[in-house]
N, C-alpha and C positions, 0 to 999 in steps of 0.2 A: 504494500500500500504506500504510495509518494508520500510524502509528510507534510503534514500541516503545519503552517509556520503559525508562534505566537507573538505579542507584542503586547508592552505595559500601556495600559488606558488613561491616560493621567488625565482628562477632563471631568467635569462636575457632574457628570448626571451617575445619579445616587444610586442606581440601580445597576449602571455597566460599566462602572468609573476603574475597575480594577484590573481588567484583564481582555482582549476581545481576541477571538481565534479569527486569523484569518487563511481563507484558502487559496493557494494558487494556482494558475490552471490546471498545471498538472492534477492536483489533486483532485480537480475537480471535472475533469475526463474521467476522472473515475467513480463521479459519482452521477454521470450526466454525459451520456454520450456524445450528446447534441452539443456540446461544450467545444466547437474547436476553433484552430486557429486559423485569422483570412489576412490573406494581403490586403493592405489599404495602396487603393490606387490613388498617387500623387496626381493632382491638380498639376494642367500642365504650365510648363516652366515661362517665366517673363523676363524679358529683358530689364523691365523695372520694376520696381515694388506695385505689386497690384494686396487691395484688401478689398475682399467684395464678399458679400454678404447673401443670402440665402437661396439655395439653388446650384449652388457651387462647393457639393460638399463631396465626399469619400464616392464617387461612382462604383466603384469595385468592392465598398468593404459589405460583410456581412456583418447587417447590426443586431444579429444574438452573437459575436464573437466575446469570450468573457473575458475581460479584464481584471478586475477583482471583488473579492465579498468580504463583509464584516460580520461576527456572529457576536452577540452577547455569551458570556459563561451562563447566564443565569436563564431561567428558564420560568414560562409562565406555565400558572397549574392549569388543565385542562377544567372546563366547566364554569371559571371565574368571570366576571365583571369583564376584565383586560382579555379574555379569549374574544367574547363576543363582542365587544370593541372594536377590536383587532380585525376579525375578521368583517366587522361591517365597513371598517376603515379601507380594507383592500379592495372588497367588491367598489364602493365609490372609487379610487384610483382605476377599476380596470375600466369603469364604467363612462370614467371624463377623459379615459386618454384616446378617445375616438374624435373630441371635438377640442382639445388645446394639448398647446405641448409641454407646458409646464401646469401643475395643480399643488397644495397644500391642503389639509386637509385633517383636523380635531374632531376626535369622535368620543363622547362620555364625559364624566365628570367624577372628581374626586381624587385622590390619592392614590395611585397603585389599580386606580380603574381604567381613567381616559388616555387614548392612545393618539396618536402626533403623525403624520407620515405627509411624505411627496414623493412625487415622480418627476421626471423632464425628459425630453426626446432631442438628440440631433436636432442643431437648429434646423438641416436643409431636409429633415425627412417630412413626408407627408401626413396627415390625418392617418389613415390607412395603413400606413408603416412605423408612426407611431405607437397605434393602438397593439398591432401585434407585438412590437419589441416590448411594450410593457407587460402584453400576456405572458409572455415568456420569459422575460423578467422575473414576475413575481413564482412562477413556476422553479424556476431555478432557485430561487431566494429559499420556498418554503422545501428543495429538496437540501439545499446546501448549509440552511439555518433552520430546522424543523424546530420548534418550539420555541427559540430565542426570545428574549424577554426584546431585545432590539438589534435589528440589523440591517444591513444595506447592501446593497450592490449595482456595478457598474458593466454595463456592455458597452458594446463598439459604438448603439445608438442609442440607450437612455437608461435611467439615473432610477433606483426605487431606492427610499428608506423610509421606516416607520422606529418608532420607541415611545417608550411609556414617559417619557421629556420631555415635556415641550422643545425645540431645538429651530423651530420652525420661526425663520428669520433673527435668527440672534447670532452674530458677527462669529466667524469659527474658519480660522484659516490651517488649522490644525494637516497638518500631512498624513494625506492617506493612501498614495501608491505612487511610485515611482518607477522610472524604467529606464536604464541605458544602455545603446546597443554598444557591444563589443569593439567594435569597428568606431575607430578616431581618424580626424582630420584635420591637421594644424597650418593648412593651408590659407594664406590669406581671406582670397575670393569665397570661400566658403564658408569662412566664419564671418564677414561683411554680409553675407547675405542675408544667414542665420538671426544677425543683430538686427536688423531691418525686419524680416518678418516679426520676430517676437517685440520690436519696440511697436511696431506697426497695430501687432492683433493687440499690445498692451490698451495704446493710444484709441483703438476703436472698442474700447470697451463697453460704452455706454448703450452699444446695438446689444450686448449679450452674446451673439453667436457670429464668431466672426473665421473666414478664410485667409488665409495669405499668401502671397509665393514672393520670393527677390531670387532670380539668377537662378540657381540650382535649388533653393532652399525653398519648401511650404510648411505651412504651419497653421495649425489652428489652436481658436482659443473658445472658451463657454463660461458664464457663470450661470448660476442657478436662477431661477426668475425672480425671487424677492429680494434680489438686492438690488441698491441703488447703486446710479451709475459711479458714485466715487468711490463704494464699499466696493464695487466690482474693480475697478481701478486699482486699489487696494492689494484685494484678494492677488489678481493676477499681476500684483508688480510683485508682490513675493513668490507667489511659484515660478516668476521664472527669475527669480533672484535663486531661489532653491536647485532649480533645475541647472544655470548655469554654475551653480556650486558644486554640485552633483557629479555631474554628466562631463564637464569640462569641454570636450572639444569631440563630443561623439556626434556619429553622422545622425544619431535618431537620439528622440528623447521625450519622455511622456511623465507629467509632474499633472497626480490629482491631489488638491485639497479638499476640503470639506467642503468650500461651495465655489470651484470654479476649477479648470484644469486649462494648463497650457501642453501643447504639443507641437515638436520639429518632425521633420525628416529630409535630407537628401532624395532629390528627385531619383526616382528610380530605385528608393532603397526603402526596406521596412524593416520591424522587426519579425525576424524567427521567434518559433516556441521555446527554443534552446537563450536565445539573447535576454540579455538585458539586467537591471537586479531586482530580482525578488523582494517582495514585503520582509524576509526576514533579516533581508542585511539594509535596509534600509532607515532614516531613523523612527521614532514612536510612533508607529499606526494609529490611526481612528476610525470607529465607525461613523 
């Protein structure tokens, strides 16, 4: 059996503040067939920095490809308050991701009863390709985190987390998966390019979902729908302060936070199943 990597939870919520297990793909091919890895097709290459915006997203990738998941240690009892919460909470998310791409959503009342959750889709996906990615979203969630008191996860096209926290719009830049490919490049031109993309998707924050390319390099960025455009500014001026700390001078590179992810890549290049660093060597996970 691959091994599940763990990580210390050092955030406030009272319930999963201690420990969250997370799973990496491999581990998670094995608990989910359907779990595999897709080439993302590069946006093609510009002579100048282009940033454009929806419609202009991954043509090639497949959005149940899995990125990663969060599981609480703790677990809710079957029959309670928070089960049925819980699960009214998800029916609404599979039921509004047919008509927007981002939702939030509080379901019950009281302590250790009402439950908290969102979803969001690829800015450039459709109605109709949203709505699936998140059926199968939650499907993978509830195979990969069966009972978890809170958990989340991320595919290639959209976003699902729920917890008994409220969590839902309060400022959380916290590091939750990171990736860098093997393969480095300390060539001028291609780290000029690189800085143009990610200052570029920085600068166009305030759209939420944004594309880019300069010269060889593409790159996109997303924050979550309830932030504002300077929180989102924010968010993504530190993951890619992280990512360029990280990654250094690699030809690919993928930095998610808790509410927004930047990502590079060299045209013509992805990552493999084999690249990049896992959640366990990376630093403090969050779900």
């Amino acid at each position: 059996t691959p091994p599940v990597t763990t990580a210390i939870e050092p955030t406030t919520n009272t319930r999963a503040r201690i420990m969250c297990t997370f799973v990496s793909p491999s581990s998670a091919m094995h608990l989910r067939s359907q779990l595999r890895r897709g080439r993302v097709a590069a946006a093609a290459a510009a002579a100048i920095l282009l940033v454009i915006g929806l419609g202009a997203g991954f043509t090639g990738a497949d959005t149940d490809t899995f990125i990663y998941a969060g599981c609480s240690p703790s677990k809710y009892q079957p029959g309670t308050p928070y089960e049925g919460n819980l699960k009214s909470l998800l029916a609404s998310i599979t039921d509004a991701a047919p008509n927007a791409a981002y939702s939030s959503f509080a379901n019950g009342t009281g302590d250790g009863a009402a439950a908290y959750g969102l979803y969001q889709c690829r800015g450039d996906l459709g109605n109709a390709e949203c709505a699936a990615c998140v059926r199968d979203a939650l499907a993978q969630l509830g195979q990969v985190c069966p009972g978890a008191y809170a958990a989340s996860l991320q595919l290639e096209g959209c976003y699902v987390r729920y917890d008994g926290t409220n969590f839902v719009g309060r400022p959380d830049t916290a590091m939750v998966y990171r990736k860098c490919s093997a393969s480095t490049s300390a060539d001028a031109g291609f780290l000029r390019d690189r800085d143009a993309v990610l200052g570029a998707l920085q600068a166009a924050a305030a759209d939420g979902y944004r594309v880019g390319s300069s010269g060889s390099v593409q790159g996109v960025s997303q924050c979550l729908g309830d932030l504002a455009a300077a929180d989102c500014t924010g968010c993504l001026a530190q993951a890619v302060g992280q990512l360029k700390g990280a990654c250094g001078t690699a030809l690919a590179a993928d930095v998610h936070l808790a509410q927004c992810y930047v990502r590079y890549w060299a045209s013509g290049y992805y990552f493999r199943p084999s690249q990049g660093t896992l959640p366990g060597h990376a630093p403090p996970l969050f779900v």
